[in-house]
Backbone atoms as SQL, in Angstrom:
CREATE TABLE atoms (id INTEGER PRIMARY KEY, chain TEXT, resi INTEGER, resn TEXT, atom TEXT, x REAL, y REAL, z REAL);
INSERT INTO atoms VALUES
  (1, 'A', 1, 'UNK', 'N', 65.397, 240.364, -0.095),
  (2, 'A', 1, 'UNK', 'CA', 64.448, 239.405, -0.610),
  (3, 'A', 1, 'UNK', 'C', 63.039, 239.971, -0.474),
  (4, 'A', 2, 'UNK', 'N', 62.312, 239.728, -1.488),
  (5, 'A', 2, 'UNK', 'CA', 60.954, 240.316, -1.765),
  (6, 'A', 2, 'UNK', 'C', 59.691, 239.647, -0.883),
  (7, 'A', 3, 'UNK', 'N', 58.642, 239.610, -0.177),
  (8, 'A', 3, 'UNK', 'CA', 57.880, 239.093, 0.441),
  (9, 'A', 3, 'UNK', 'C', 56.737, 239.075, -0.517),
  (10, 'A', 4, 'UNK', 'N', 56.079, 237.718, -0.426),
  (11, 'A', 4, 'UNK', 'CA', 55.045, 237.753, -1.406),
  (12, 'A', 4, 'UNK', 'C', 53.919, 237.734, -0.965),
  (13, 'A', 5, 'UNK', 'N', 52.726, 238.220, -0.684),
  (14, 'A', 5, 'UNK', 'CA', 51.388, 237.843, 0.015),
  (15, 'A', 5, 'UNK', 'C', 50.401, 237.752, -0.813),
  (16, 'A', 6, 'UNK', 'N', 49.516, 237.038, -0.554),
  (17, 'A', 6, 'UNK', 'CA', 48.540, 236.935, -1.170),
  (18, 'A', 6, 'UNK', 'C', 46.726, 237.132, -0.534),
  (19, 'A', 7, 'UNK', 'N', 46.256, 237.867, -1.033),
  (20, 'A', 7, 'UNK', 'CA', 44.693, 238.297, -0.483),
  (21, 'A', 7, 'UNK', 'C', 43.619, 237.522, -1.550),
  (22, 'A', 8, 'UNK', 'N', 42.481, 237.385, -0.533),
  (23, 'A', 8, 'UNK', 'CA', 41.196, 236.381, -1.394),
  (24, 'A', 8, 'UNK', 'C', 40.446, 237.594, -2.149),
  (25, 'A', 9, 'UNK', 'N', 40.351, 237.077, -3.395),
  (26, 'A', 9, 'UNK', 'CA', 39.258, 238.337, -3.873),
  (27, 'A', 9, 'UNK', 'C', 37.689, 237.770, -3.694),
  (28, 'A', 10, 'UNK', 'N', 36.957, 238.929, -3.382),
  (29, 'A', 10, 'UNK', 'CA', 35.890, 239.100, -3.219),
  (30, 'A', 10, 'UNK', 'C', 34.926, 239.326, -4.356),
  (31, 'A', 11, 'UNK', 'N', 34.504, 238.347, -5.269),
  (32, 'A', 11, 'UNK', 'CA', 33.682, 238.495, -6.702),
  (33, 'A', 11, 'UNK', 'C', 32.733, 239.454, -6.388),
  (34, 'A', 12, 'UNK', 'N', 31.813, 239.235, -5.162),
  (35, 'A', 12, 'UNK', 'CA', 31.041, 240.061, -4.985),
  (36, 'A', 12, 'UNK', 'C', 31.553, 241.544, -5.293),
  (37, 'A', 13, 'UNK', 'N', 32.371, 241.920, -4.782),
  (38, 'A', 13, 'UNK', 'CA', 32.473, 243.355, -5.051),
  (39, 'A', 13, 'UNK', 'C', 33.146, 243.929, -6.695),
  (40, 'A', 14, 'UNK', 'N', 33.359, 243.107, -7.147),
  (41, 'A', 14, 'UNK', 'CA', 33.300, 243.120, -8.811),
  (42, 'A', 14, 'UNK', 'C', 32.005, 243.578, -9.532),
  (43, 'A', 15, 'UNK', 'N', 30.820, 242.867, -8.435),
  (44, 'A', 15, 'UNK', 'CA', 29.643, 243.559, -9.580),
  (45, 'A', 15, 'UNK', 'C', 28.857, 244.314, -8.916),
  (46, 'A', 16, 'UNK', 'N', 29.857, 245.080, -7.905),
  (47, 'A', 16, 'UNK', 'CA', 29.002, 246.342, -7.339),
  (48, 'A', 16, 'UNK', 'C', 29.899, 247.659, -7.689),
  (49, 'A', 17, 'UNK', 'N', 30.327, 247.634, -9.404),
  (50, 'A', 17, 'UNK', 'CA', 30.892, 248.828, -9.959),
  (51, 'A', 17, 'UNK', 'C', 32.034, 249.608, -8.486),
  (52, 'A', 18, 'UNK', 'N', 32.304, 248.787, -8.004),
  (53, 'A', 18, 'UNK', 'CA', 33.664, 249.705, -7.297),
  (54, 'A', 18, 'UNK', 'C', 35.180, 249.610, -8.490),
  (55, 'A', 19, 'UNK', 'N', 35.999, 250.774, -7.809),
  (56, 'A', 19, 'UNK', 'CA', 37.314, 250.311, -8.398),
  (57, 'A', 19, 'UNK', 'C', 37.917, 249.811, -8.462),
  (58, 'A', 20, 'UNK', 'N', 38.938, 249.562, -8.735),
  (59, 'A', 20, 'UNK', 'CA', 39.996, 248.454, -8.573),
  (60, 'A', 20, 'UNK', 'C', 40.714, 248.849, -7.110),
  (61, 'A', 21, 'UNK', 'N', 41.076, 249.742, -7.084),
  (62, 'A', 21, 'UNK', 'CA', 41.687, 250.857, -5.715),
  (63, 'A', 21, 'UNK', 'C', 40.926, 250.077, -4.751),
  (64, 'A', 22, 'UNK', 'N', 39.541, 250.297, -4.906),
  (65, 'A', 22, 'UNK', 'CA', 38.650, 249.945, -3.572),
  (66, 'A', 22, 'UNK', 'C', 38.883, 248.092, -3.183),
  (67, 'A', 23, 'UNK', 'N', 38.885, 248.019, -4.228),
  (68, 'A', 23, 'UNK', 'CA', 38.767, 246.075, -4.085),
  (69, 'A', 23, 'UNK', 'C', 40.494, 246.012, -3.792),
  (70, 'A', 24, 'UNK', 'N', 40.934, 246.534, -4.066),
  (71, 'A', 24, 'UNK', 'CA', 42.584, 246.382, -3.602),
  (72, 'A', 24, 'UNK', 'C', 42.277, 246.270, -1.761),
  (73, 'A', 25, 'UNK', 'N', 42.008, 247.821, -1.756),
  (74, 'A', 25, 'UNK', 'CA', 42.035, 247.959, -0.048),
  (75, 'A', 25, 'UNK', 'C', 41.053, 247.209, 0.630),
  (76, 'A', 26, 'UNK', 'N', 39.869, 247.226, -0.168),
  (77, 'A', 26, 'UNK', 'CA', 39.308, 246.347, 1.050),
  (78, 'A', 26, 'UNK', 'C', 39.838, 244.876, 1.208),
  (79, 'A', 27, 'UNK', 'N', 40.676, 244.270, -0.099),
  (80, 'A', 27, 'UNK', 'CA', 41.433, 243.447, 0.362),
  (81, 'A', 27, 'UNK', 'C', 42.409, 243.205, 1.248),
  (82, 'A', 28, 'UNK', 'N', 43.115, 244.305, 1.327),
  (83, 'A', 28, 'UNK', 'CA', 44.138, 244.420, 2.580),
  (84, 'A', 28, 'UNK', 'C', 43.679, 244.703, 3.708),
  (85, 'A', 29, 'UNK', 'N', 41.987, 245.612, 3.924),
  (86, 'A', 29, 'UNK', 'CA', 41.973, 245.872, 5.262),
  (87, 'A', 29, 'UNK', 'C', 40.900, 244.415, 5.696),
  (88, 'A', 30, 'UNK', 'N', 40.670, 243.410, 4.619),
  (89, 'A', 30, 'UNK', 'CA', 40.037, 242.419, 5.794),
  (90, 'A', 30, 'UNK', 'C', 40.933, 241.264, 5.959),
  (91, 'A', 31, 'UNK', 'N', 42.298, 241.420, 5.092),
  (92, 'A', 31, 'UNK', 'CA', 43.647, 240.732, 5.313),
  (93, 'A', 31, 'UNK', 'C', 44.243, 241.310, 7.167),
  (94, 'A', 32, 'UNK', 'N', 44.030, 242.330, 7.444),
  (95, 'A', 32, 'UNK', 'CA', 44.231, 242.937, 8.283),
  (96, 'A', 32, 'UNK', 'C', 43.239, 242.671, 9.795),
  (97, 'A', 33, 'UNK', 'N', 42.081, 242.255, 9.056),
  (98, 'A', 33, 'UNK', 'CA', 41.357, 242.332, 10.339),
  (99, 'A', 33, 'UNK', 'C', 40.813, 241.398, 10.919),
  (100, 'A', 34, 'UNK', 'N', 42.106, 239.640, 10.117),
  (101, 'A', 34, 'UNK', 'CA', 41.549, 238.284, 10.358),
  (102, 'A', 34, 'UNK', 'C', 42.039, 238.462, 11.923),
  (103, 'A', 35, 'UNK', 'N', 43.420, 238.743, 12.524),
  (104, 'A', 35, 'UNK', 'CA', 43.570, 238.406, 13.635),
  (105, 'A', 35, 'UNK', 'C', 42.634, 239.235, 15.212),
  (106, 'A', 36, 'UNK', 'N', 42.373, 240.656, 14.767),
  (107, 'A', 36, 'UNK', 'CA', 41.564, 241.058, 16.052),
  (108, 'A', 36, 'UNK', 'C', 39.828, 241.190, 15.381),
  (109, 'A', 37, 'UNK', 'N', 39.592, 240.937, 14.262),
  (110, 'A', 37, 'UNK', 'CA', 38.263, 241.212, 14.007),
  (111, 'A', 37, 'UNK', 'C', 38.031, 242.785, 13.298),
  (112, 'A', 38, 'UNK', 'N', 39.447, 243.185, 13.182),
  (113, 'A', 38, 'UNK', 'CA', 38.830, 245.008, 12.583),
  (114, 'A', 38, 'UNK', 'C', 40.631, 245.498, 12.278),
  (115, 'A', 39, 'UNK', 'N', 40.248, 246.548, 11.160),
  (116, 'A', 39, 'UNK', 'CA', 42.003, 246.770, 10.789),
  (117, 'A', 39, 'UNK', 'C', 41.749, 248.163, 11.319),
  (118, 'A', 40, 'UNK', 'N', 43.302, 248.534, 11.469),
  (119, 'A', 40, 'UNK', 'CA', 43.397, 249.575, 12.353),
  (120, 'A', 40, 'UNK', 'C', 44.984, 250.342, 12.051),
  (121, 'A', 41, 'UNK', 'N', 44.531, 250.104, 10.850),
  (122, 'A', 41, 'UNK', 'CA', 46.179, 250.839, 10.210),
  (123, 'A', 41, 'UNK', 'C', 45.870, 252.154, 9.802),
  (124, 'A', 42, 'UNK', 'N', 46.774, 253.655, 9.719),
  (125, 'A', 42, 'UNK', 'CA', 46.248, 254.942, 9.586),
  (126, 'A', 42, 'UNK', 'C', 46.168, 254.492, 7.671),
  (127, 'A', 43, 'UNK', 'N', 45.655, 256.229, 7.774),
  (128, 'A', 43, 'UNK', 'CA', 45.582, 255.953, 6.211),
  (129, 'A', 43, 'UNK', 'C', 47.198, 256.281, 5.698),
  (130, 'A', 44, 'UNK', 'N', 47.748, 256.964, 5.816),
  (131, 'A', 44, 'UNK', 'CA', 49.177, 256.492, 5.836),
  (132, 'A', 44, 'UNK', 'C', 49.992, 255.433, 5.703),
  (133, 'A', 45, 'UNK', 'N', 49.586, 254.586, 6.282),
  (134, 'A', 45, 'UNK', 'CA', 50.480, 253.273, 6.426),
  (135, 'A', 45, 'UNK', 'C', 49.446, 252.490, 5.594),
  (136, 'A', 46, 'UNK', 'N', 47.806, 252.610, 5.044),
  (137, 'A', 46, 'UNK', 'CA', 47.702, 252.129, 3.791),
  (138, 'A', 46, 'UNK', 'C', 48.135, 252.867, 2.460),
  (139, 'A', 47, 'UNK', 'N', 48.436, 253.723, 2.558),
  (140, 'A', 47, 'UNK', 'CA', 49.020, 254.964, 1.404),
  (141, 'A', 47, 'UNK', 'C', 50.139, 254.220, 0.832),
  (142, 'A', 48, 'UNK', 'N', 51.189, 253.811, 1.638),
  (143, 'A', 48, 'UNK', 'CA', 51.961, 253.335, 1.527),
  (144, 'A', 48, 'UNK', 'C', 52.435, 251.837, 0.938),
  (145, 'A', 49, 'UNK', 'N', 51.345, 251.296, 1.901),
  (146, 'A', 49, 'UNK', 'CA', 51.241, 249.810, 1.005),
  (147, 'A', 49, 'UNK', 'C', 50.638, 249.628, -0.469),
  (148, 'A', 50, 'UNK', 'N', 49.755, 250.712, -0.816),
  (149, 'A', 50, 'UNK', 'CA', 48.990, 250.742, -1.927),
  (150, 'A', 50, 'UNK', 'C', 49.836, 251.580, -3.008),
  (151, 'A', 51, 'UNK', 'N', 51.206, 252.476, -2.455),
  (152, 'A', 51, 'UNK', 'CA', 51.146, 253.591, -3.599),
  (153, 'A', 51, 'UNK', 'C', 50.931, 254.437, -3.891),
  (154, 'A', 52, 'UNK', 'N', 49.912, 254.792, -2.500),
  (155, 'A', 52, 'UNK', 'CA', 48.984, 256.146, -3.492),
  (156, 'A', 52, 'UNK', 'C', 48.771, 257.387, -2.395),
  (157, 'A', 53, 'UNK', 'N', 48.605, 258.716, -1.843),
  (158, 'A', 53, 'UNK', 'CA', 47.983, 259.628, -1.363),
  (159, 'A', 53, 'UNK', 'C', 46.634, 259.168, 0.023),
  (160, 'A', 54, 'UNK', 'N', 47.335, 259.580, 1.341),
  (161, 'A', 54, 'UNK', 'CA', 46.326, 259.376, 1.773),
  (162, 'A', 54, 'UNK', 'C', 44.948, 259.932, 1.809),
  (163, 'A', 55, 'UNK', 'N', 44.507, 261.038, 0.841),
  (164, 'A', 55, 'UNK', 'CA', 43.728, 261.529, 0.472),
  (165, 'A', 55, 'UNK', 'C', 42.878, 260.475, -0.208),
  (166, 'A', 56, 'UNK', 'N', 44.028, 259.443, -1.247),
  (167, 'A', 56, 'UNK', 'CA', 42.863, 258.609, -2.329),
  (168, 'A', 56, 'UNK', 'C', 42.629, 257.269, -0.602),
  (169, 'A', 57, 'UNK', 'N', 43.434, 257.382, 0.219),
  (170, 'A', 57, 'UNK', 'CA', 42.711, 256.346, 0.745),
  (171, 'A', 57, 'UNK', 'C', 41.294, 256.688, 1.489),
  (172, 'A', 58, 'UNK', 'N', 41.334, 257.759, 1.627),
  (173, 'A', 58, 'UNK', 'CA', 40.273, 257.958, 2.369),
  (174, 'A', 58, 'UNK', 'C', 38.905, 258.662, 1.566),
  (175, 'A', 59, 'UNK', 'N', 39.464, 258.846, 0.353),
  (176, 'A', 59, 'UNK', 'CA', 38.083, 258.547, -0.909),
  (177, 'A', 59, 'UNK', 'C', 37.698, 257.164, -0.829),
  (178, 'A', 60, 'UNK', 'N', 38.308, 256.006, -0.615),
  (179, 'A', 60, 'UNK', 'CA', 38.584, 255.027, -1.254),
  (180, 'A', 60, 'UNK', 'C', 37.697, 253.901, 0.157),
  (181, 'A', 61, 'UNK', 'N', 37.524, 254.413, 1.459),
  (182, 'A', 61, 'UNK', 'CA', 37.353, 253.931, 2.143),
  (183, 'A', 61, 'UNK', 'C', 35.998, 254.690, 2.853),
  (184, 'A', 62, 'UNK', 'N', 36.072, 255.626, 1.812),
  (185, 'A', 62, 'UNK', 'CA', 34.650, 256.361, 2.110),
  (186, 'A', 62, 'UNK', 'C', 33.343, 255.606, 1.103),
  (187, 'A', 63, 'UNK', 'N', 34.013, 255.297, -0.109),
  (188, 'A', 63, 'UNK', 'CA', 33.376, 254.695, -1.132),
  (189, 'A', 63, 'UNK', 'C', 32.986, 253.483, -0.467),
  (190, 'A', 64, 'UNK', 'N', 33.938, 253.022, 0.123),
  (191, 'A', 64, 'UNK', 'CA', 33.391, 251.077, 0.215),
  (192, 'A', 64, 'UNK', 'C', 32.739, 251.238, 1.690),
  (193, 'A', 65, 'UNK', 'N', 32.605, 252.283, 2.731),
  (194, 'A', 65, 'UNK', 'CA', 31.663, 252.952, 3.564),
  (195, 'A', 65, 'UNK', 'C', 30.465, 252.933, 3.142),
  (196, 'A', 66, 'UNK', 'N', 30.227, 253.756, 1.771),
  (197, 'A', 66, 'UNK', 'CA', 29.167, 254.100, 1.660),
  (198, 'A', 66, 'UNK', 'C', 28.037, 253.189, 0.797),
  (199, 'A', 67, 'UNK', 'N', 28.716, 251.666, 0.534),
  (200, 'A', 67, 'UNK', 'CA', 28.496, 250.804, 0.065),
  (201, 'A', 67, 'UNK', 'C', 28.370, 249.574, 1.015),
  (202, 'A', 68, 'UNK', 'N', 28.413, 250.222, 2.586),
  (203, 'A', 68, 'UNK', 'CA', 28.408, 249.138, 3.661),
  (204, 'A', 68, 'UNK', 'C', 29.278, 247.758, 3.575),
  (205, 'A', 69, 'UNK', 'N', 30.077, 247.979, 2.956),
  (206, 'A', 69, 'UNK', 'CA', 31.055, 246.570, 3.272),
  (207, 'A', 69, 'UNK', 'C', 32.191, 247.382, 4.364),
  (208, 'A', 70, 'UNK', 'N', 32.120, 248.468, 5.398),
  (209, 'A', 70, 'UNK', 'CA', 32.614, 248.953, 6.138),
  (210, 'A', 70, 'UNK', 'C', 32.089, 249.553, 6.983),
  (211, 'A', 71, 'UNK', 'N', 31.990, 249.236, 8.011),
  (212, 'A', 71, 'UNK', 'CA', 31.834, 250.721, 9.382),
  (213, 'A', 71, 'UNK', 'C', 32.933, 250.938, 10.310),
  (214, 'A', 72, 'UNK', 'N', 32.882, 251.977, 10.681),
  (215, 'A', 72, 'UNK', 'CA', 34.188, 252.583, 11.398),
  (216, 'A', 72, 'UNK', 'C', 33.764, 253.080, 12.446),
  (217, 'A', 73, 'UNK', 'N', 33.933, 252.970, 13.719),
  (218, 'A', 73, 'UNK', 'CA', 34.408, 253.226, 15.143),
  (219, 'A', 73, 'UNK', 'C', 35.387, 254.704, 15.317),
  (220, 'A', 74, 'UNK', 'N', 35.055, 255.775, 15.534),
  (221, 'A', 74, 'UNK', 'CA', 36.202, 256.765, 15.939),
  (222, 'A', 74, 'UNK', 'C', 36.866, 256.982, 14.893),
  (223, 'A', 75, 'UNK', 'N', 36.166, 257.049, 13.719),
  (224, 'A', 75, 'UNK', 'CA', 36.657, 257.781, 12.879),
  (225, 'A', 75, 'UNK', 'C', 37.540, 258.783, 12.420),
  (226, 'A', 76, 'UNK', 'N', 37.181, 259.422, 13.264),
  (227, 'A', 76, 'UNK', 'CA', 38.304, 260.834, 13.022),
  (228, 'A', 76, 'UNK', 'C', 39.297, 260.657, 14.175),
  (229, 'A', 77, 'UNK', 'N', 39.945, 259.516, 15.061),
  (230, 'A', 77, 'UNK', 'CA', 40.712, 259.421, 16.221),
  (231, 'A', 77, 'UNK', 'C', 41.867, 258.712, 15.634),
  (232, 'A', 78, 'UNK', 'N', 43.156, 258.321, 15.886),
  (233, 'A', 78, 'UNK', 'CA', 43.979, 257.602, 16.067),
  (234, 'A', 78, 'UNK', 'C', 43.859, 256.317, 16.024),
  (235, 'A', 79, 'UNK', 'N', 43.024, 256.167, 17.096),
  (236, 'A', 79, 'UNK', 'CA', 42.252, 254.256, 17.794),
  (237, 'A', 79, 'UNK', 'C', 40.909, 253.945, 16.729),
  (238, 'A', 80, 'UNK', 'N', 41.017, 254.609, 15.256),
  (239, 'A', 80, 'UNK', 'CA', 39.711, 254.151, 14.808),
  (240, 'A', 80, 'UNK', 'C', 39.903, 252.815, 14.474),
  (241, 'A', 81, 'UNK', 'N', 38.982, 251.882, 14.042),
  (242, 'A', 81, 'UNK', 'CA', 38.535, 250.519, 13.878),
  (243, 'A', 81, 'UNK', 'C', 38.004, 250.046, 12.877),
  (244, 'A', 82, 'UNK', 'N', 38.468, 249.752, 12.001),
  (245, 'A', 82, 'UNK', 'CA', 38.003, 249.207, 10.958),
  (246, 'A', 82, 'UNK', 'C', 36.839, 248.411, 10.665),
  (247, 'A', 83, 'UNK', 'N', 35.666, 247.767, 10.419),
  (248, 'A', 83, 'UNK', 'CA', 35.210, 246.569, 10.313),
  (249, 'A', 83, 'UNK', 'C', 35.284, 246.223, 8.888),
  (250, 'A', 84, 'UNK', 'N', 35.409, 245.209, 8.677),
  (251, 'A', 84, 'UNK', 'CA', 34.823, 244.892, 7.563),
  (252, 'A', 84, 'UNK', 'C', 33.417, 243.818, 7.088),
  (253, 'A', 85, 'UNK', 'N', 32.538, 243.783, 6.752),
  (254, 'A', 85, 'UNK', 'CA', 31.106, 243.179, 6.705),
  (255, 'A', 85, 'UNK', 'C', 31.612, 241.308, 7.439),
  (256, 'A', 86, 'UNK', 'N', 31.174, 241.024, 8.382),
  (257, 'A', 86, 'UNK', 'CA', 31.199, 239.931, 8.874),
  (258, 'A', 86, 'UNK', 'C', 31.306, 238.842, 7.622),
  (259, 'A', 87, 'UNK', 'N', 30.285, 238.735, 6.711),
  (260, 'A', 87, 'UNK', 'CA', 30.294, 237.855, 5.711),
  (261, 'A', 87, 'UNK', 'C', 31.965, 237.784, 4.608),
  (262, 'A', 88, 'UNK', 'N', 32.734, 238.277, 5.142),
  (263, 'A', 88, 'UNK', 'CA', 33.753, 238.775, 4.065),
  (264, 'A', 88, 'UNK', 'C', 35.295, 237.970, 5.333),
  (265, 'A', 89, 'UNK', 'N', 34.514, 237.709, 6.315),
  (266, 'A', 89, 'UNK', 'CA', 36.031, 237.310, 7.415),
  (267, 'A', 89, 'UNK', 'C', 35.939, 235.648, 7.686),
  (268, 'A', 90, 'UNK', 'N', 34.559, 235.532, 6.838),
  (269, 'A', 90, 'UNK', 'CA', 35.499, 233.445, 6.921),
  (270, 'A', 90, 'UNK', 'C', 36.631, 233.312, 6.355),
  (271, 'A', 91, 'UNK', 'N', 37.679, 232.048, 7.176),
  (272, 'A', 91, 'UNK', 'CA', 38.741, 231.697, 6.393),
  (273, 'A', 91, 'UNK', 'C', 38.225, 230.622, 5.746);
Protein backbone atom coordinates (compact mmCIF):
# COMPACT_ATOMS: atom_id res chain seq x y z
CA UNK A 1 0.00 0.00 0.00
CA UNK A 2 1.18 3.42 -1.15
CA UNK A 3 1.64 6.25 1.59
CA UNK A 4 0.39 9.55 0.69
CA UNK A 5 1.86 12.85 2.22
CA UNK A 6 1.25 15.97 1.74
CA UNK A 7 3.62 19.34 2.10
CA UNK A 8 2.36 23.22 2.33
CA UNK A 9 3.60 25.16 -0.57
CA UNK A 10 5.31 28.18 -0.03
CA UNK A 11 3.94 31.00 -2.78
CA UNK A 12 6.61 33.00 -1.66
CA UNK A 13 9.20 31.03 -3.19
CA UNK A 14 7.35 30.89 -6.57
CA UNK A 15 8.29 34.48 -7.16
CA UNK A 16 11.79 34.24 -6.22
CA UNK A 17 12.56 32.39 -9.77
CA UNK A 18 13.73 29.10 -7.93
CA UNK A 19 13.01 25.64 -9.46
CA UNK A 20 10.66 23.40 -9.06
CA UNK A 21 13.52 20.86 -7.59
CA UNK A 22 14.23 23.61 -5.03
CA UNK A 23 10.55 24.28 -3.91
CA UNK A 24 10.13 20.44 -3.90
CA UNK A 25 13.03 20.11 -1.28
CA UNK A 26 12.65 22.86 0.60
CA UNK A 27 9.30 21.44 1.00
CA UNK A 28 10.40 18.27 2.40
CA UNK A 29 13.23 19.67 4.41
CA UNK A 30 10.79 22.08 6.46
CA UNK A 31 8.27 18.96 6.44
CA UNK A 32 11.25 17.51 8.19
CA UNK A 33 12.16 20.07 10.52
CA UNK A 34 8.51 20.61 12.19
CA UNK A 35 9.42 18.09 14.96
CA UNK A 36 13.18 19.16 16.22
CA UNK A 37 13.29 22.67 14.56
CA UNK A 38 16.00 21.67 11.66
CA UNK A 39 16.15 18.57 9.06
CA UNK A 40 18.94 16.46 9.21
CA UNK A 41 18.60 13.89 6.53
CA UNK A 42 22.01 13.19 4.27
CA UNK A 43 21.77 14.20 0.84
CA UNK A 44 21.28 10.68 0.00
CA UNK A 45 18.33 9.90 1.76
CA UNK A 46 16.93 13.23 0.05
CA UNK A 47 18.24 11.84 -3.38
CA UNK A 48 16.15 9.26 -2.83
CA UNK A 49 12.97 10.67 -1.79
CA UNK A 50 13.19 13.17 -4.67
CA UNK A 51 14.59 10.84 -7.52
CA UNK A 52 17.42 12.46 -8.31
CA UNK A 53 21.58 12.46 -7.73
CA UNK A 54 22.94 13.60 -4.65
CA UNK A 55 24.97 15.94 -6.52
CA UNK A 56 21.48 17.77 -7.80
CA UNK A 57 20.68 17.82 -4.06
CA UNK A 58 23.30 19.62 -3.06
CA UNK A 59 23.07 22.18 -6.11
CA UNK A 60 19.68 22.38 -5.01
CA UNK A 61 20.29 23.22 -1.38
CA UNK A 62 23.08 25.41 -2.20
CA UNK A 63 20.63 27.47 -4.36
CA UNK A 64 17.91 27.89 -1.65
CA UNK A 65 21.28 28.68 0.75
CA UNK A 66 22.15 31.21 -1.26
CA UNK A 67 18.74 32.71 -1.30
CA UNK A 68 18.66 32.51 2.66
CA UNK A 69 15.61 30.46 3.16
CA UNK A 70 18.48 28.05 4.66
CA UNK A 71 21.49 27.96 6.94
CA UNK A 72 23.39 25.01 7.82
CA UNK A 73 25.35 24.07 10.94
CA UNK A 74 28.41 21.56 10.07
CA UNK A 75 28.03 21.44 6.84
CA UNK A 76 30.43 19.27 5.58
CA UNK A 77 29.85 16.66 8.88
CA UNK A 78 27.41 13.85 9.24
CA UNK A 79 25.48 15.84 12.32
CA UNK A 80 24.83 18.81 9.84
CA UNK A 81 21.49 20.76 10.59
CA UNK A 82 19.32 21.99 8.52
CA UNK A 83 17.36 25.28 9.23
CA UNK A 84 14.89 26.41 7.46
CA UNK A 85 13.89 30.46 7.67
CA UNK A 86 11.80 30.60 10.97
CA UNK A 87 8.93 32.37 9.02
CA UNK A 88 8.32 29.12 6.88
CA UNK A 89 7.78 26.62 10.35
CA UNK A 90 4.26 27.91 11.53
CA UNK A 91 1.75 25.17 11.52
Amino acid sequence: MNSISFGKLYYELLKDDLSKSSIILFTLLASNSMQKGYAYGTNKYYAEMLNCTTRTISNLIRELESKNYLSITNPKSFRRKIYVRSEFLTK
